[in-house]
N, C-alpha and C positions, 0 to 999 in steps of 0.2 A: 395750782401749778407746782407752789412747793412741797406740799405735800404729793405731791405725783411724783418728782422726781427724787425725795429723800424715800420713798419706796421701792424705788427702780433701784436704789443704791445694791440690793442685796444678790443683783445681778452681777456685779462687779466684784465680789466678795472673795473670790479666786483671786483677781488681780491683785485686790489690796495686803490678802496677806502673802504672795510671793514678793511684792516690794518690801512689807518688813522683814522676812524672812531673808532676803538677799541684800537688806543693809547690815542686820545683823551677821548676817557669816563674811560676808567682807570686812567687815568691821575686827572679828577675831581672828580673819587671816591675814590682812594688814598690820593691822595692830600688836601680832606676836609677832612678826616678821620686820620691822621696824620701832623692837622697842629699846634697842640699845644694848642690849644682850647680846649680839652676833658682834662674834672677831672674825675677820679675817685671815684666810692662812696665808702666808708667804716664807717662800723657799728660799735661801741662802748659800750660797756657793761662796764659802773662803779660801782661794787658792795660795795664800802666800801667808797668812795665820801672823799676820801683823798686828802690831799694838791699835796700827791704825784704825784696820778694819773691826777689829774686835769691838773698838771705841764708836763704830757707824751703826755695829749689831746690839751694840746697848744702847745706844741711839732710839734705835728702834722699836726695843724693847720696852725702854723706859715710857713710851709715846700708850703706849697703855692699847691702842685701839688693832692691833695685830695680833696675829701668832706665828710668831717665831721660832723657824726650824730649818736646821742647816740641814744639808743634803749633798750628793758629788750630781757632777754635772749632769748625767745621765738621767738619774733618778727625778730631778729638778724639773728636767725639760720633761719626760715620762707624767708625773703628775699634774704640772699646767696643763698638757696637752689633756690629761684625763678629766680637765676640771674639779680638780682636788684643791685648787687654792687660787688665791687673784693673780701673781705672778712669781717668777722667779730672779732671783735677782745676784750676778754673777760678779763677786769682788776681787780684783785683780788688782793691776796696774790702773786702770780705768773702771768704772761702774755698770754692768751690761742689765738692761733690764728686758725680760721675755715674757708676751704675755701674749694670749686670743685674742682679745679686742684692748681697744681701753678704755681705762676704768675711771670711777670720781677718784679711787682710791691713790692711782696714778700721782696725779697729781699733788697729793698728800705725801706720798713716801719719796715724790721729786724733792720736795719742800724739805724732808727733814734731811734729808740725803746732802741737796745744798747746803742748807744750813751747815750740817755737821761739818762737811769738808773747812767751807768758809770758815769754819770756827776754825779748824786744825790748822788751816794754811796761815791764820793771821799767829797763830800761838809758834808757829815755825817762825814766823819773820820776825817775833819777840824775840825770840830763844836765840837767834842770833844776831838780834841787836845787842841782849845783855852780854852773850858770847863776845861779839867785836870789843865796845867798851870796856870787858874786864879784861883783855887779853891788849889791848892797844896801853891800857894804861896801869897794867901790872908786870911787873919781872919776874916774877911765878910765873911757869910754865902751866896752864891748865887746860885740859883733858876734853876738848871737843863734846865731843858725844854723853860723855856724863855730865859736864854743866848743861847741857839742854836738857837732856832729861832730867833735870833736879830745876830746872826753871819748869818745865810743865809740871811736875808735879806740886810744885809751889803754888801753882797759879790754879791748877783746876782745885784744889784743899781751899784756896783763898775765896775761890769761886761758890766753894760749894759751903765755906761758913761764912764766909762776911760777905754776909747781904746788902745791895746794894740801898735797899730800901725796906723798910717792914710794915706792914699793915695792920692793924688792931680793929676787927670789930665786934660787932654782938647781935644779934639777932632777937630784935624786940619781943615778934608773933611772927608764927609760922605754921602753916597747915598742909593736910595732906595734895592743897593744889601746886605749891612752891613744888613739887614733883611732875609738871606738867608733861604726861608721857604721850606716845605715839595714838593710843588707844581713843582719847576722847577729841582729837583730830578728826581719826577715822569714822567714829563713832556716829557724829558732827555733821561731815563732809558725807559720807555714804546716806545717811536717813535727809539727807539736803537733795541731795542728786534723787534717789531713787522715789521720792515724795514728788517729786515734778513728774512722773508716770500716769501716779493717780492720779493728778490733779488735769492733766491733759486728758486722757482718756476719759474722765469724767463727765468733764466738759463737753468732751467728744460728743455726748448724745445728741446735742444739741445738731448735730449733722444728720442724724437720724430722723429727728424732727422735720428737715428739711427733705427730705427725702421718701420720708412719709407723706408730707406736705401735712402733717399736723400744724406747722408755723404756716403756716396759708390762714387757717382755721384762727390761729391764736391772734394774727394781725386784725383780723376782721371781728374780734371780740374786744371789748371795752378796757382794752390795758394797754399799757402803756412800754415800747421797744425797751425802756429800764428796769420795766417792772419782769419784762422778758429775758435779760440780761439777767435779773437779779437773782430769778429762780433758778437759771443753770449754774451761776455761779456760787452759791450760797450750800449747796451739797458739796462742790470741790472742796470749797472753803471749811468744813467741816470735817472731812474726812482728812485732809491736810493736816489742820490743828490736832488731830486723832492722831495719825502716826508721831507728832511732834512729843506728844504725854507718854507714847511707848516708847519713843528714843528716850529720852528723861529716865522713866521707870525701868528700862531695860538696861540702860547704862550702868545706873548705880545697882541694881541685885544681879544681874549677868558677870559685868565687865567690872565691877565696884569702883566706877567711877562716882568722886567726889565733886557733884555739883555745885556744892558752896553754898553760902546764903542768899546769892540772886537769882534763884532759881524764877523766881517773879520776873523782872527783866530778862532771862532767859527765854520763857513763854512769847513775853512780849515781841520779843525781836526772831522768835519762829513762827508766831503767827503774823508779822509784818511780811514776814519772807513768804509765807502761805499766800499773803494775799497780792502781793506783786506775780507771783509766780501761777494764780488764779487766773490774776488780770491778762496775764502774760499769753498765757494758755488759751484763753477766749481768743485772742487777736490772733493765734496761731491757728485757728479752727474758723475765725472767719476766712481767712485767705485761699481756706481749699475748697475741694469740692463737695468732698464723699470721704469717708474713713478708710480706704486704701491710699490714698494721698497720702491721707493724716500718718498711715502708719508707717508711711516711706519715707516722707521728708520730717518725724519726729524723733526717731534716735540721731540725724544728723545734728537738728539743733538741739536737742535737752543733753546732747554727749558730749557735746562741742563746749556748750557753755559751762558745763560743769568740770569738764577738765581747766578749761582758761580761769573759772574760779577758785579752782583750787580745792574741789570736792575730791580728787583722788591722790594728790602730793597735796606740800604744803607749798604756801606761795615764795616762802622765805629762799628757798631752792633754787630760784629761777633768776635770772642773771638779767635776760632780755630786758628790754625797759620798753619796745613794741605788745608783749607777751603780759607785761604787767599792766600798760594803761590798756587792753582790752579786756584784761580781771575785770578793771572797775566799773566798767560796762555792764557786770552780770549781779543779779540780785545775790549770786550762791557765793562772791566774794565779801559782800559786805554783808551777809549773815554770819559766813563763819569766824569773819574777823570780830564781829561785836559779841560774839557769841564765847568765843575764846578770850579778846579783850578782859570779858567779866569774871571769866572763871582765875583767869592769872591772878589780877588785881583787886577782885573783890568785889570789888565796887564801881558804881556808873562814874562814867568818865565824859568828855565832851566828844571821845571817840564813839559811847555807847551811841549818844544825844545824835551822832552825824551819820550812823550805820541803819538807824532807824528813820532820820527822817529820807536819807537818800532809800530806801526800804518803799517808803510810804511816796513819793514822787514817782519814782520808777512806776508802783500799781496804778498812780494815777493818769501817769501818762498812757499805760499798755490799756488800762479803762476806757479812758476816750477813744483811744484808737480803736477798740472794737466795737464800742458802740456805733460811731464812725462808720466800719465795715459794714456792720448790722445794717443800717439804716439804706447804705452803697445798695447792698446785695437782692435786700427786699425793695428799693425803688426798682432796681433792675428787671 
């Protein structure tokens, strides 16, 4: 029987390399498009050319993650509307901000925006604290407007050399993964997601079998519903750990991703992920009928789970705490976190030790459960 079915593999052969082929180009189109690289533009209306505002537009500037370009008002509202930049932003008397929808960014350039004012308001309420004091308790006549301005400029000089604190360090070892970019997220997450295709459809045949009524034939021969289980599963489980050596091998000479020295452990906790996601697979192919089922109600769950694990963002993004205890629900969370765990740090940790055995429980459980089915479907 497994050799029956590791020869029927070559029927599937289309399938298997459109799934690596469509992790890999997701992988290059995420992975440039989230590497860190992109600023964003935003627009700038200064209608009063105040020390103030100027002081909110280096602000801004200095924040590194914008580009920064004044404009009159016209022009401002003309290019948001064109989608030429994330929003516009109109400094007067008060602060107008104009945009399509809203953005993460929003809330970043709220941030620096407060911040700065708050800063400027509290240095006005200095500037005329030292004002009142030197005026309440001097017989010199002094000059309003230029002791304030000669107290900010004091104060932001002061600001800007005497540090409040300083920090010394050094940097023992460091390699090219302490750069840990967008790309081997993607890399990661996409050959996670798209390896659950083949590994169902795989499996799938086993529907076919029924169908045939080959499995009528195979129950009334001298084997055993494990040893029946073991032969559909044992090609997934093969062709799984296959695309798992092209993600590896494709990473580092495509994407020159630096897999590090655990690449060993790495293996490990993709072929733990194969084989939950195997097990998984069978229990999802026991429940139906016939392979139009299968093919209706399988993009809802392998699309589902793989977005909640975090195969198309990363998890770190997500706020919800409903959104993140159903991550941990899915095998494709706890691969890619142990998976990236190693690549950070180097080395196995007790996060490795816990991604793997929650890895290998999970297969266990979705195991029984379809042997379970198996055993339901054919009493039936």
């Amino acid at each position: 029987m497994l050799r029956l079915k590791l020869r029927l593999l070559k029927d599937n052969t289309s399938l298997y390399v459109i799934m690596i082929l469509m992790s890999l180009l997701l992988t290059a189109v995420f992975g440039n498009a989230f590497n860190g690289d992109y600023k964003g533009t935003i627009f700038i209306e200064d209608t009063t050319n105040s020390v103030e505002n100027s002081d909110l537009i280096h602000t801004l500037e200095q924040e590194g993650s914008f580009d920064i370009k004044l404009v009159s008002h016209e022009e401002g509202l003309k290019k948001v509307s064109g989608r030429e930049g994330l929003m516009f932003i109109q400094l007067s008397d008060e602060i107008k901000i104009f945009e399509l929808k809203p953005t993460v960014e929003r809330y970043q350039i709220e941030k620096l925006l407060n911040d700065a004012v708050s800063s400027r308001n509290t240095l006005e309420e200095y500037s005329e604290k030292v004002y009142q004091i030197i005026s309440e308790n001097s017989e010199i006549a002094v000059d309003k407007a230029s002791l304030v301005q000669m107290v900010k400029v004091k104060v932001k000089v002061s600001e800007k050399n005497d540090k409040v604190f300083t920090l010394d360090h050094q940097i023992f070892k460091a390699d090219l993964l302490s750069n840990f970019d967008a790309k081997i997220h993607y890399m990661v997450g996409m050959t996670l997601f798209f390896v659950t295709y083949s590994l169902l459809f795989t499996v799938g045949d086993y529907l076919e079998d029924r169908r045939l009524h080959t499995l009528d034939r195979m129950m009334v021969s001298p084997i055993s519903r494990f040893q029946i289980l073991t032969a559909n599963v044992i090609p997934a489980f093969l062709i799984g750990a296959f695309q798992i050596v092209v993600m590896i091998l494709c990473g580092q000479y495509l994407f020159g991703i630096q897999w590090g020295t655990q690449v060993g452990l790495i293996l490990i906790i993709g072929i733990m992920y194969i084989f939950t996601m195997t097990a998984l697979s069978f229990f999802i192919v026991s429940l139906v009928k016939n392979m139009s089922q299968l093919g209706a109600i399988s993009p809802i769950i392998l699309t589902g789970m793989g977005m909640l694990g975090g195969c198309m963002w990363p998890l770190e993004i997500i706020s919800s705490k409903m959104l993140l205890t159903l991550a941990n629900l899915t095998p494709h969370r706890w691969a890619i976190h142990g998976i990236e765990t190693l690549m950070i740090t180097g080395r196995a940790s007790e996060q490795t030790v816990i991604a793997v055995g929650i890895l290998f429980l999970m297969g266990c459980v979705y195991m029984v459960l379809a042997e379970r089915m198996l055993a339901y479907k054919i009493s039936d």
